[in-house]
One Martini backbone bead per residue (centre of mass of N, CA, C, O) as a GRO file, in nm:
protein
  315
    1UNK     BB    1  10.171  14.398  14.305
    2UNK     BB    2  10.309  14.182  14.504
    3UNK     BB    3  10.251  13.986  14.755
    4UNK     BB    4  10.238  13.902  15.015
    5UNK     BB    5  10.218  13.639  15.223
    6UNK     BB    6  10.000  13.756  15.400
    7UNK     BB    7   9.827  13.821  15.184
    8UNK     BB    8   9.788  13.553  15.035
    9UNK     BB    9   9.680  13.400  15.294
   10UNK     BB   10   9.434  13.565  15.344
   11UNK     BB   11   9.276  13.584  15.033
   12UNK     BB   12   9.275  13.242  15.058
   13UNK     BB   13   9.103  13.236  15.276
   14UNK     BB   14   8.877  13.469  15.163
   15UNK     BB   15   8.828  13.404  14.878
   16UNK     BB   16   8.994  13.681  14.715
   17UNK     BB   17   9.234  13.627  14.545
   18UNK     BB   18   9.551  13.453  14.420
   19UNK     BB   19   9.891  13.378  14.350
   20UNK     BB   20   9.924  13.135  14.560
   21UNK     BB   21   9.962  12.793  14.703
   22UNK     BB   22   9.957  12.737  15.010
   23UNK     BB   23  10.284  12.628  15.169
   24UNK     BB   24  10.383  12.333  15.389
   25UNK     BB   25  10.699  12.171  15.488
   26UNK     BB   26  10.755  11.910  15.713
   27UNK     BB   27  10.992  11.807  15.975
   28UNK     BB   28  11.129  11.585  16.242
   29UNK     BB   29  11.346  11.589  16.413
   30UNK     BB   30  11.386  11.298  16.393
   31UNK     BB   31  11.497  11.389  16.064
   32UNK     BB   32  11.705  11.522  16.109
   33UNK     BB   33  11.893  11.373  16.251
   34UNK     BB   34  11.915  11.172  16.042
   35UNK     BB   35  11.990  11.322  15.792
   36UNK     BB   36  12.132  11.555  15.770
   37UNK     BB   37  12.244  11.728  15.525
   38UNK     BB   38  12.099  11.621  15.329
   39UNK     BB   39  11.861  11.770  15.366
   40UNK     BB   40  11.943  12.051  15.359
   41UNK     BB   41  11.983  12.030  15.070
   42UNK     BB   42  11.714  11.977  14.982
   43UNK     BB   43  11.598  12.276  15.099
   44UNK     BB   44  11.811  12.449  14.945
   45UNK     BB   45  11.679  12.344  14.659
   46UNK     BB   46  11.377  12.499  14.777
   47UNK     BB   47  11.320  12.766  14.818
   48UNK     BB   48  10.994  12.822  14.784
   49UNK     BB   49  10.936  12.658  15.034
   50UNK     BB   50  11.194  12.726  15.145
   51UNK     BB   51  11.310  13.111  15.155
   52UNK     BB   52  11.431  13.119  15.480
   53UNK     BB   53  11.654  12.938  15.463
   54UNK     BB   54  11.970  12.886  15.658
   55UNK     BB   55  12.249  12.783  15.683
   56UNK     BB   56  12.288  12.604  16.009
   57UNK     BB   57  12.010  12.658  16.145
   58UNK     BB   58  12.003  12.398  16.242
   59UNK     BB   59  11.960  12.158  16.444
   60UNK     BB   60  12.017  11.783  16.491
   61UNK     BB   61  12.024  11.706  16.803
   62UNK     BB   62  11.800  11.858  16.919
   63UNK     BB   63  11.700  11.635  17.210
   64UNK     BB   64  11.927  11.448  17.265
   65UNK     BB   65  12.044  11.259  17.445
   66UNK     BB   66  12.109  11.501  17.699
   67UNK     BB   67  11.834  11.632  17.564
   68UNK     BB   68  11.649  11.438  17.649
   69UNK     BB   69  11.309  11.433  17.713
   70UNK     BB   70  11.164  11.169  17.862
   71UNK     BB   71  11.006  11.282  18.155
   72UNK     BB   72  10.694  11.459  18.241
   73UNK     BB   73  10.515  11.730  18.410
   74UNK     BB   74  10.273  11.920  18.311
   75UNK     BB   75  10.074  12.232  18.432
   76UNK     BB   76   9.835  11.980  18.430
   77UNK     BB   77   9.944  11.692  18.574
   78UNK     BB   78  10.058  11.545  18.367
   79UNK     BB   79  10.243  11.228  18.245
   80UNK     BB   80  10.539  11.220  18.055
   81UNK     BB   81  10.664  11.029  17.764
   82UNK     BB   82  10.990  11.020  17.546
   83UNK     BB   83  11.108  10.771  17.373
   84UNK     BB   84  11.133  10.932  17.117
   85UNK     BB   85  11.348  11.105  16.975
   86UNK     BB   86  11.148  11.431  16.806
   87UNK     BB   87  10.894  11.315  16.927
   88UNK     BB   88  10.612  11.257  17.047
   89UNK     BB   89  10.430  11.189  17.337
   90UNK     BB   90  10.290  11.040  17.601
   91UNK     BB   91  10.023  11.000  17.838
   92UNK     BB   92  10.037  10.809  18.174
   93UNK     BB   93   9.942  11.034  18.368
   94UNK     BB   94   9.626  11.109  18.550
   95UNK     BB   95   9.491  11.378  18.779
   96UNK     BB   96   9.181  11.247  18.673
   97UNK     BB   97   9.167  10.926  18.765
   98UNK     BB   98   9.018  11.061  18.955
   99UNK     BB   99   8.743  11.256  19.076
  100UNK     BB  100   8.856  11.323  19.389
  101UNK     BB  101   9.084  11.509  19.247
  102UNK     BB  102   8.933  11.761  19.233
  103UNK     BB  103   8.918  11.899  19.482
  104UNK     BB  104   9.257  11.962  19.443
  105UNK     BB  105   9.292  12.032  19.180
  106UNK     BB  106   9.493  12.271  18.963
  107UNK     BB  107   9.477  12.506  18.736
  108UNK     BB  108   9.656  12.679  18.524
  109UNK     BB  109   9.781  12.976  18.472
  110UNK     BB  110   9.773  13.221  18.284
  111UNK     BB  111  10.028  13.321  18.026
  112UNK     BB  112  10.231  13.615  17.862
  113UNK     BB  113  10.491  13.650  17.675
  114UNK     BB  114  10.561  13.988  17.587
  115UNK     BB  115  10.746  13.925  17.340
  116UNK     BB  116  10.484  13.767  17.168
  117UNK     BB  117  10.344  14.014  17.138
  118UNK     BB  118  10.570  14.191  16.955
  119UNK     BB  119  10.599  13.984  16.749
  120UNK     BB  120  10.364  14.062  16.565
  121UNK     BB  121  10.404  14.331  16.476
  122UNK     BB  122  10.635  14.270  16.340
  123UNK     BB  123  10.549  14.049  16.112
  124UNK     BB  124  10.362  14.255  15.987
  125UNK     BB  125  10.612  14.441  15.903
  126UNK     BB  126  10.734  14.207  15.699
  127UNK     BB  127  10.495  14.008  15.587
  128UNK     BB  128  10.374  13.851  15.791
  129UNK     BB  129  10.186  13.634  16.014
  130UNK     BB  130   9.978  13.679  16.282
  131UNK     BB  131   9.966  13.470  16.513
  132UNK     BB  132   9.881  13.193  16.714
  133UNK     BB  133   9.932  12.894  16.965
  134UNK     BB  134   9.824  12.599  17.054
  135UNK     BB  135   9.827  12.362  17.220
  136UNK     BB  136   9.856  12.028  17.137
  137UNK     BB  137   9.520  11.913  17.242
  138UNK     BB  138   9.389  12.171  17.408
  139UNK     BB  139   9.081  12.018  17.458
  140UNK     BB  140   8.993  11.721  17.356
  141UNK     BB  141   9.273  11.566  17.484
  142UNK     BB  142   9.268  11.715  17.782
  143UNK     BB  143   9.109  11.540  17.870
  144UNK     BB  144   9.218  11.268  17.886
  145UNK     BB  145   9.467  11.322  17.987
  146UNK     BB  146   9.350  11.363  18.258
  147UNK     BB  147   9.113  11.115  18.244
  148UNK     BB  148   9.164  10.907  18.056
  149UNK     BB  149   9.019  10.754  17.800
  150UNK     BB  150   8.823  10.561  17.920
  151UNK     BB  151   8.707  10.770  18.156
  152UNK     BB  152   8.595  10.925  17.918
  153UNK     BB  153   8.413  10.758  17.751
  154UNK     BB  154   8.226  10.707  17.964
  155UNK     BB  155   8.145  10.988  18.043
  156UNK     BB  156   8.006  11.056  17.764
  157UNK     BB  157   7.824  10.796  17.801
  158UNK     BB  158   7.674  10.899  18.066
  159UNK     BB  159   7.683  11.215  18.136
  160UNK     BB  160   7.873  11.364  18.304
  161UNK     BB  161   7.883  11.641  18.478
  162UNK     BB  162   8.192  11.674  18.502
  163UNK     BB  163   8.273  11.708  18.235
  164UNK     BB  164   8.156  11.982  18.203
  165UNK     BB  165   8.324  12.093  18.378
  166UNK     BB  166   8.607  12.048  18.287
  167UNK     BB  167   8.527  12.195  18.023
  168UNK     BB  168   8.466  12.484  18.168
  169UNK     BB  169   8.794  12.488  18.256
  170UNK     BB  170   8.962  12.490  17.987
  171UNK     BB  171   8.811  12.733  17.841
  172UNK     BB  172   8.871  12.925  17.990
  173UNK     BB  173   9.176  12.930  18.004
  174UNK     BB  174   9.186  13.012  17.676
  175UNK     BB  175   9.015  13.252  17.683
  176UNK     BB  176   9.190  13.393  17.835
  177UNK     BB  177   9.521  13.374  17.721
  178UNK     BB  178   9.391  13.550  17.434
  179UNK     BB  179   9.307  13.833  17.527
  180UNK     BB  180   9.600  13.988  17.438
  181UNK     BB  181   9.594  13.919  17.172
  182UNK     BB  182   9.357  14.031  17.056
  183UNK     BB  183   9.426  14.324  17.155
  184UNK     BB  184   9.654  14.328  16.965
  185UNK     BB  185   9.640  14.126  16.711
  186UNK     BB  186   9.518  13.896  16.470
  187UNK     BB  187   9.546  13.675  16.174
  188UNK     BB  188   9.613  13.381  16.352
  189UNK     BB  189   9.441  13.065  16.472
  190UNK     BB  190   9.598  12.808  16.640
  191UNK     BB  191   9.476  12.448  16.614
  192UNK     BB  192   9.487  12.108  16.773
  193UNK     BB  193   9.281  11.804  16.745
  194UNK     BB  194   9.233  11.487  16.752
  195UNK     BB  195   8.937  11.354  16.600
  196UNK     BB  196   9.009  11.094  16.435
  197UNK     BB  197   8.982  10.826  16.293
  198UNK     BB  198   8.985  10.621  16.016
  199UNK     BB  199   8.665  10.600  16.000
  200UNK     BB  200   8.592  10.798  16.286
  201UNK     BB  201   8.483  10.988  16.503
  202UNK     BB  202   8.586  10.964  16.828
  203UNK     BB  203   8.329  11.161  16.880
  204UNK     BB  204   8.004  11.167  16.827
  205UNK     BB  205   7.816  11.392  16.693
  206UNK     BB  206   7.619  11.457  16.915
  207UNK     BB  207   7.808  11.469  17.128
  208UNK     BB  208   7.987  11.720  16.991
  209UNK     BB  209   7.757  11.911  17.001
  210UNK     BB  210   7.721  11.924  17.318
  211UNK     BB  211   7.995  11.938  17.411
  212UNK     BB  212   8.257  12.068  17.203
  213UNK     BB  213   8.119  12.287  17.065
  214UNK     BB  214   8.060  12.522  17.311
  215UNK     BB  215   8.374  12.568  17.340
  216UNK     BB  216   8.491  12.621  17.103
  217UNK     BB  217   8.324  12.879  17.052
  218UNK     BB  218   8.451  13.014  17.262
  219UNK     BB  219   8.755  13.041  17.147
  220UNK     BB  220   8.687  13.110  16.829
  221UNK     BB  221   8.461  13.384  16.809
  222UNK     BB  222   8.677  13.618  16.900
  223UNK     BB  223   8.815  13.606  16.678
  224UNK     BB  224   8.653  13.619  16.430
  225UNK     BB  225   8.530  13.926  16.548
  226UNK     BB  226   8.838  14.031  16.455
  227UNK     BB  227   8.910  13.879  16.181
  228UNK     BB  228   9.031  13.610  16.211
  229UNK     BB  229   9.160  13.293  16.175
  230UNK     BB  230   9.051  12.967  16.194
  231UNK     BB  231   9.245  12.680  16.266
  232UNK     BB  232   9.247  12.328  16.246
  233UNK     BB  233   9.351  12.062  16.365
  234UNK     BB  234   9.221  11.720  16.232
  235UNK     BB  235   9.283  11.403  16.242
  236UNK     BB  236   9.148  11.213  16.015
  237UNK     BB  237   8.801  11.112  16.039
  238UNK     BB  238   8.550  11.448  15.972
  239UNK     BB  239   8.248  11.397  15.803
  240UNK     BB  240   8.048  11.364  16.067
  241UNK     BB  241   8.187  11.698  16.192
  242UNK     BB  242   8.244  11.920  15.997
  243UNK     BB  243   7.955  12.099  16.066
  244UNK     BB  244   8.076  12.170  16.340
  245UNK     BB  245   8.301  12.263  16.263
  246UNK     BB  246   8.262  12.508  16.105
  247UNK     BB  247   8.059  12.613  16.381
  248UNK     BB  248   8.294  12.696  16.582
  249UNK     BB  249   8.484  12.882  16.321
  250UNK     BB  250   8.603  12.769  16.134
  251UNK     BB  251   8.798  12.847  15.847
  252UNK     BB  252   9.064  12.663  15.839
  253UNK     BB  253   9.099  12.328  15.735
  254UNK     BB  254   9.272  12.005  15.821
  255UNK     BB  255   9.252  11.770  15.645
  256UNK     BB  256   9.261  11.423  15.504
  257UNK     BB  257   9.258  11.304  15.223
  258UNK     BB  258   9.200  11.005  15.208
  259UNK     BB  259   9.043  10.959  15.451
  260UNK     BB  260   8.809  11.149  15.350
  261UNK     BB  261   8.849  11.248  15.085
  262UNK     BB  262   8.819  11.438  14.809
  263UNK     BB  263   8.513  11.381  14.723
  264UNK     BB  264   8.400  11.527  14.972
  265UNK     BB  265   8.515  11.770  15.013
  266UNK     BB  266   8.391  11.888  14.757
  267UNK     BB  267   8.105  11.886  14.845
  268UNK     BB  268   8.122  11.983  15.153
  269UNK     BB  269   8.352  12.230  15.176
  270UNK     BB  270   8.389  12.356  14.919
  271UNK     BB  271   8.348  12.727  14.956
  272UNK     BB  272   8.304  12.768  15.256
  273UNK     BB  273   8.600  12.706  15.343
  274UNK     BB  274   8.958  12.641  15.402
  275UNK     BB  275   9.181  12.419  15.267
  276UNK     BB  276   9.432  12.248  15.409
  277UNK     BB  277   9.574  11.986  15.309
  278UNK     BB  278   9.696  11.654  15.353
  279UNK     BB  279   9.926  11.490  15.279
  280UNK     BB  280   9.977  11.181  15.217
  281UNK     BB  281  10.068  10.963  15.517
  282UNK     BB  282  10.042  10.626  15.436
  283UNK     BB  283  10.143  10.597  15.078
  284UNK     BB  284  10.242  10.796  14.893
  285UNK     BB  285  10.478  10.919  15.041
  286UNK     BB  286  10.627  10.675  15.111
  287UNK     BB  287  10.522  10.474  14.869
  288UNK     BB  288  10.569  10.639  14.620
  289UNK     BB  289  10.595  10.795  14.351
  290UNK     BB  290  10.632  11.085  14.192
  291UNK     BB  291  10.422  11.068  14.029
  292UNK     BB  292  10.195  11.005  14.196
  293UNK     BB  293  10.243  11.298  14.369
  294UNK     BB  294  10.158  11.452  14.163
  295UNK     BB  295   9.856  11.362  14.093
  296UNK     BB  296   9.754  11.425  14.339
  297UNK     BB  297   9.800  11.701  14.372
  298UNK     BB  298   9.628  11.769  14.123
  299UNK     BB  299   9.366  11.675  14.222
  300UNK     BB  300   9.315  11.864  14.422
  301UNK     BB  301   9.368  12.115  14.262
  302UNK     BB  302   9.122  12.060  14.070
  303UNK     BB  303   8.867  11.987  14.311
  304UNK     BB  304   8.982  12.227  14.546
  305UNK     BB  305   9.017  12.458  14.358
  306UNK     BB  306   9.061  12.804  14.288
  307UNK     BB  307   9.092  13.108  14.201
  308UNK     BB  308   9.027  13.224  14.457
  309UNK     BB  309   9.073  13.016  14.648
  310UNK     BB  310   9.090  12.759  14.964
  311UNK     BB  311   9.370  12.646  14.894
  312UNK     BB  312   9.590  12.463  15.107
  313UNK     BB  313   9.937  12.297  15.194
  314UNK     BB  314  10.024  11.979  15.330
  315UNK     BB  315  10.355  11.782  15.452
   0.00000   0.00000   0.00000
């Protein structure tokens, strides 16, 4: 019998032998807008990738015009801009630029719209995988959100110990916010940071270990302990906190190909957790040949793929 998404899916994250390699393919409201029919076709072109898409089904508009939010200030008072419509924003405004603003600043409470909870358990019955995502930033990008780049990277240096306690408030937010999904069951916790720099990791392994290592924990180790997976998206170069990232419990890593190297993941990564590789958008993908894109994505899955499973890709 045929595996359905959702057991492929997990298979091969607990490399335990698969029937194929998956694959997500994704675009930005920004290219569906500019492209608008021509992608569609091209989208309807491809079942195995989008199986599930129908005719009309985007709006290319979404975001768009008077629908763009160009402005805004977000639930833990960071004040965001977004310049560019159907792209992400940029935070200009940071509500911990100044520390004596802990004495009044408040995190926001969690919740969890029970639509969300029954929306698993539906997924599950479809044979689809039950997920739960964090919102992008999650953890140590909410730091600099908070506190500015600059007076982040002075605390990290500095050993501030407000800085920890800011880092204890952050996650126990999580922490809470995740408890009811737990207690529902999921298949999968969605995680992403951007950790890392073209050529290390942002936080050196060190700080990484001492500061953000034992708040991951916190998030991370009690999916693990109810069998869910945890996917971490950590864009950049991060061979130098890879084991780290690995120990926080994340189960399936999403490194970026060039920028890390393939056979660096391959001596690394490979067989520890399930790569899910992120496919170079920096020069095949937008400037190679179809050729070019061939080759790459074969060299991954000879170096990194296996039988049991352990590899999946995005692009």
């Amino acid at each position: 019998m045929a595996l359905t998404t959702r057991e492929n899916y997990i298979r091969n994250a607990w490399m335990q032998g698969h029937e194929w390699i998956p694959q997500n393919v994704a675009f930005s409201q920004a290219y569906w807008h500019e492209a608008r029919d021509d992608l569609e076709t091209i989208v309807l072109r491809h079942p195995v990738l989008f199986p599930d898409y129908k005719p009309g089904q985007t709006d290319f508009d979404k975001g768009m015009g008077a629908d763009h939010v160009a402005h805004k200030v977000d639930d833990w008072g960071c004040e965001w801009i977004y310049p560019i419509p159907g792209l992400d924003g940029q935070v200009v405004g940071h509500p911990l630029a100044d520390w004596a603003a802990m004495d009044t600043w408040k995190p926001p409470e969690p919740s969890v719209d029970p639509e969300r909870l029954k929306d698993l358990t539906d997924k599950r019955a479809q044979g689809n995988l039950a997920s739960v995502g964090l919102e992008h930033g999650f953890l140590f990008m909410r730091l600099f959100y908070l506190r500015g780049f600059d007076a982040f990277a002075l605390d990290v240096a500095n050993r501030d110990p407000r800085l920890t306690a800011l880092i204890n408030v952050v996650a126990t937010y999580w922490e809470r916010y995740l408890q009811p999904f737990l207690r529902e069951g999921i298949d999968l916790l969605v995680a992403g940071d951007d950790l890392g720099t073209q050529t290390a990791s942002i936080v050196g392994p060190k700080h990484f270990s001492r500061l953000l290592l034992p708040a991951y924990r916190r998030i991370f180790v009690p999916a693990r302990l109810r069998d869910a997976h945890v996917y971490l998206h950590h864009d950049g170069y991060v061979m130098d906190i890879i084991d780290d990232v690995i120990l926080s419990g994340v189960s399936i890593v999403n490194p970026q190909d060039l920028v890390n190297g393939i056979d660096n993941l391959a001596s690394a990564v490979k067989g520890r957790v399930c790569i899910e590789i992120d496919i170079d958008r920096q020069s095949v993908m937008p400037y190679g040949s179809p050729q070019d894109v061939r080759d790459l994505i074969k060299e991954e899955v000879v170096k990194l793929g296996s039988p049991q499973g352990g590899l999946s890709m995005i692009c």
